[in-house]
Structures are given as C-alpha cells and as structure tokens.
C-alpha positions in Angstrom: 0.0 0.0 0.0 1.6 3.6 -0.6 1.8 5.7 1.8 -1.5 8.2 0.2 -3.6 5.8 0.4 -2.7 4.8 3.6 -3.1 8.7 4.9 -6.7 8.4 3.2 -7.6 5.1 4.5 -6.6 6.5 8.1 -8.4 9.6 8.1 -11.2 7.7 5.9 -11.8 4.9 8.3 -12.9 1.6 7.4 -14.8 0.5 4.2 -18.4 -0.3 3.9 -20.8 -1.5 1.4 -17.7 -3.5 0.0 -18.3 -4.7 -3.9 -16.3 -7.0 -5.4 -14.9 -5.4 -8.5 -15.4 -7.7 -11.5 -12.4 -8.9 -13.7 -14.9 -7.7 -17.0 -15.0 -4.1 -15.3 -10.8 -3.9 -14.6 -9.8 -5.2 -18.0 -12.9 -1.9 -19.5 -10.9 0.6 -17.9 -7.5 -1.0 -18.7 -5.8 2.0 -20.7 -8.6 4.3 -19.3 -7.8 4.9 -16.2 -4.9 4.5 -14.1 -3.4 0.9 -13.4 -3.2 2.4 -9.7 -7.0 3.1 -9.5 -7.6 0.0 -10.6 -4.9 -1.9 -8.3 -7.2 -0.2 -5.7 -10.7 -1.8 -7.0 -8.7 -4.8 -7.1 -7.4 -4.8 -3.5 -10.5 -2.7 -2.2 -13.4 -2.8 -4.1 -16.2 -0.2 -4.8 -17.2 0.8 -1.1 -18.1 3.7 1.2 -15.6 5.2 3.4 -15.9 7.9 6.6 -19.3 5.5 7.8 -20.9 6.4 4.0 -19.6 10.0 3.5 -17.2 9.2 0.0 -17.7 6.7 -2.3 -16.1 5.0 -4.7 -18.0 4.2 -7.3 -18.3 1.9 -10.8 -17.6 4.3 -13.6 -19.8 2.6 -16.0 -22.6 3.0 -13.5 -22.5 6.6 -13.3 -22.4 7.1 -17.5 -26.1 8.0 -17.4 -24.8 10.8 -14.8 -21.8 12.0 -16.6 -23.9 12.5 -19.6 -26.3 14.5 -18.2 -23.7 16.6 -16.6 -21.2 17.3 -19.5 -22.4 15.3 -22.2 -22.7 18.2 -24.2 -20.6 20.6 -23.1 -16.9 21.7 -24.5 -15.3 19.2 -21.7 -16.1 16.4 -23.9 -14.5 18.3 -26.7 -11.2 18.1 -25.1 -10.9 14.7 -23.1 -13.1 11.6 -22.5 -14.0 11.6 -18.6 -15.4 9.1 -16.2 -16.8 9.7 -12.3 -14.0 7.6 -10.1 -16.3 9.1 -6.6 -18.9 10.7 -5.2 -19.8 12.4 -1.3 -23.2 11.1 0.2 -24.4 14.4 -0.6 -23.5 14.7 -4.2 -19.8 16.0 -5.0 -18.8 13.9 -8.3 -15.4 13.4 -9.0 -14.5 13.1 -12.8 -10.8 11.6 -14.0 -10.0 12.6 -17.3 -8.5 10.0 -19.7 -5.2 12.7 -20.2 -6.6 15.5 -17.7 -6.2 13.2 -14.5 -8.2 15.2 -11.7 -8.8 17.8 -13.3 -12.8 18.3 -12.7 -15.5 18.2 -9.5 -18.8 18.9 -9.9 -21.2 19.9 -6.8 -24.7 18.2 -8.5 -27.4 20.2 -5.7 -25.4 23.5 -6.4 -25.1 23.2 -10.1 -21.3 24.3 -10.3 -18.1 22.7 -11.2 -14.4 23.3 -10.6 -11.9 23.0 -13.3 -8.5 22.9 -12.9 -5.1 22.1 -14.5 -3.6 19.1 -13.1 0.2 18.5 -13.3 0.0 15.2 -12.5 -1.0 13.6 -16.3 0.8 11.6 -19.6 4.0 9.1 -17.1 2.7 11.0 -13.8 -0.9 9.4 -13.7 -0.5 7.1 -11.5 1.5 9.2 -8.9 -1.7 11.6 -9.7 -3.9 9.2 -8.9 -2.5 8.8 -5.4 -2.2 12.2 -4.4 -6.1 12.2 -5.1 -6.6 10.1 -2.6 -4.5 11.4 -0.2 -5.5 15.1 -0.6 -9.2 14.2 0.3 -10.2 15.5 3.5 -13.2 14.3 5.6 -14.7 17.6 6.2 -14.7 18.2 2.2 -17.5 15.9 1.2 -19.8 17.2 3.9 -22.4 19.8 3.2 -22.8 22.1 6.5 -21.5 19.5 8.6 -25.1 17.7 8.2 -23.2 14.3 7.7 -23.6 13.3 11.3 -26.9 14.9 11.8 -28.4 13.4 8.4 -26.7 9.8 9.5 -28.3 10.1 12.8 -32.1 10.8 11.5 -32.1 8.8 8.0 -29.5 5.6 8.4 -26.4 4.9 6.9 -26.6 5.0 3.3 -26.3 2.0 0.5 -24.0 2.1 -2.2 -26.5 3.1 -4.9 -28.0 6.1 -2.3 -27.1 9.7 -1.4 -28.9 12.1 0.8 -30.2 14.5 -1.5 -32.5 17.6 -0.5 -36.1 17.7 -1.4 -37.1 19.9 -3.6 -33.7 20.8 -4.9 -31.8 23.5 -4.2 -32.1 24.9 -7.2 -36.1 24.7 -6.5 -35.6 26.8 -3.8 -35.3 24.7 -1.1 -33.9 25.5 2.1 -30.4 23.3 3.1 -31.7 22.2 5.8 -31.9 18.8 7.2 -35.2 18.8 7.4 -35.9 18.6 3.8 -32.8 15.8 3.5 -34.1 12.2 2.0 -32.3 9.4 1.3 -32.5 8.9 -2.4 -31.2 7.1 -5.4 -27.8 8.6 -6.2 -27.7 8.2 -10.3 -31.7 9.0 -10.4 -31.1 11.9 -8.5 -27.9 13.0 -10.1 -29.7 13.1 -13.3 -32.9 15.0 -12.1 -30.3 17.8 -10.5 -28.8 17.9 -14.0 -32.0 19.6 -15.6 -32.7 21.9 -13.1 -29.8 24.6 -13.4 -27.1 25.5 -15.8 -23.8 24.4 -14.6 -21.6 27.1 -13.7 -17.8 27.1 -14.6 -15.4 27.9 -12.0 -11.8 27.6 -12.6 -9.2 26.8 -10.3 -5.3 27.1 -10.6 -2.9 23.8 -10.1 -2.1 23.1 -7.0 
C-alpha cells in the first residue's frame, strides 16, 4: 500500500458496502484509467468510506450521470472523462482520460471546478494517489449535516445519497429537514436539468 492511500484510509476509516470489483470491469478501464485506481478496486473494491460520507463508485454505472452533466458541453471536446467518486451528498469526482483530476462537480449546487492538473501523460498514476491522499473528511460534507443526516435517515447503501427535497435549485432551504435518502444516479440526473452548470476555474495546485 503507498503511503497516500494509507493517509486516506486512516483519516477515511474503514470500508463499507464493500463490492467485489469484476475482472470484466478492470480489463474496460485498462488503458482508461490509471493501473493504480484499478490496483485499488482490485485490493478494495467499490465501497463507502468515513461511515458512507465518500464513495467510490463503478464508472460505468455513473455514465447516465456523466452525460447528463457534461455530455454536451466543450469538456467532452477536449478529453473523455469518467466519475471515479462521489460524497453522500453529491460532490462527483471526474478523471479525465489525459486531464487526471482535473474536474469536480457539486450536482445540488449546479457548479463545477476545473483545474489544471500537473499530474498527467508518465505521472498518472502518482496523480492518482495524491487524489486520494489530498481528500479530507470535512470536504464531502455539506454544512457538517453528515452526522446529523446519519443520525435521522441511516447509513446509506452504495446506490443512495442524501439529496435535499425539492432541490436547491427549487428553492429549497439546506436544511436537514428537507434531506431524504434517495437514489444517487436518479437523482444526479434530475439535479442535472434543473440549473445551468456554472464554470469555475481553479489554478494547479
């Protein structure tokens, strides 16, 4: 195990919701994605991590998401992404097939961060460690309502997320009172047609 992964795993806690990754699903992304990513399916699975907070997630699952999301926009113009991870609440990690980690989107608040990665081409797998060393906790919680949301609705499944209802971009309140536990990739897609996505771009690190 390198030493990233280990930070993450230690902040992260232990995995839940464990899915074997298929042999069908590492040879798909063989050339896709980075051999380190799927070293980590291999030795890890798909499975939620800080009690159901991040998740990592089966790409081709989450197609019908990343289509809704960028399909037509000028990202797919330049690179051929797929979502590696997603926060109970709805941050979606992309990985770009020659980007690397170069685009998050926050689904309830219809926005997206870009950014440059240095990490890409003989780097990628290197880039795909400091990802997951560079997560922190706190990060994939929305107004600290993790715990409180946990408390009232259960620990999520691997196909759920806590999403707010109505949306945000309906006008509801962020409240955890209008938190449900929902399908992730049903939702995802709903939140999709609600709002424009708005661009915001970030520098390397």
């Amino acid at each position: 195990m390198d030493d990233n992964f280990a930070s993450f795993l230690m902040d992260f806690g232990p995995a839940i919701e464990t899915r074997h990754v298929p042999t069908s699903s590492i040879e798909r992304y063989r050339g896709k994605l980075p051999d380190q990513l799927l070293a980590y399916w291999e030795n890890y699975g798909w499975c939620g991590y800080a009690n159901g907070m991040f998740w990592t997630v089966n790409p081709q699952d989450y197609e019908p998401v990343l289509d809704a999301w960028i399909g037509d926009t000028e990202f797919m113009e330049h690179d051929a992404y797929h979502i590696i991870a997603r926060s109970a609440f709805g941050d979606l990690y992309f990985w770009g097939e020659k980007t690397g980690n170069s685009l998050r989107i926050f689904a309830p608040g219809s926005f997206c961060t870009s950014r440059k990665s240095i990490l890409i081409a003989d780097k990628m797998n290197f880039g795909m460690q400091v990802f997951f060393g560079s997560r922190y906790v706190e990060d994939n919680d929305f107004e600290d309502m993790f715990a409180p949301a946990l408390k009232k609705l259960g620990r999520l499944k691997h196909d759920e997320m806590y999403g707010f209802v109505p949306a945000l971009a309906l006008g509801s309140a962020g409240t955890l009172e209008n938190l449900q536990k929902v399908k992730a990739v049903e939702h995802l897609v709903i939140l999709s047609q609600l709002e424009p996505l708005e661009v915001i771009t970030s520098p390397p690190p």
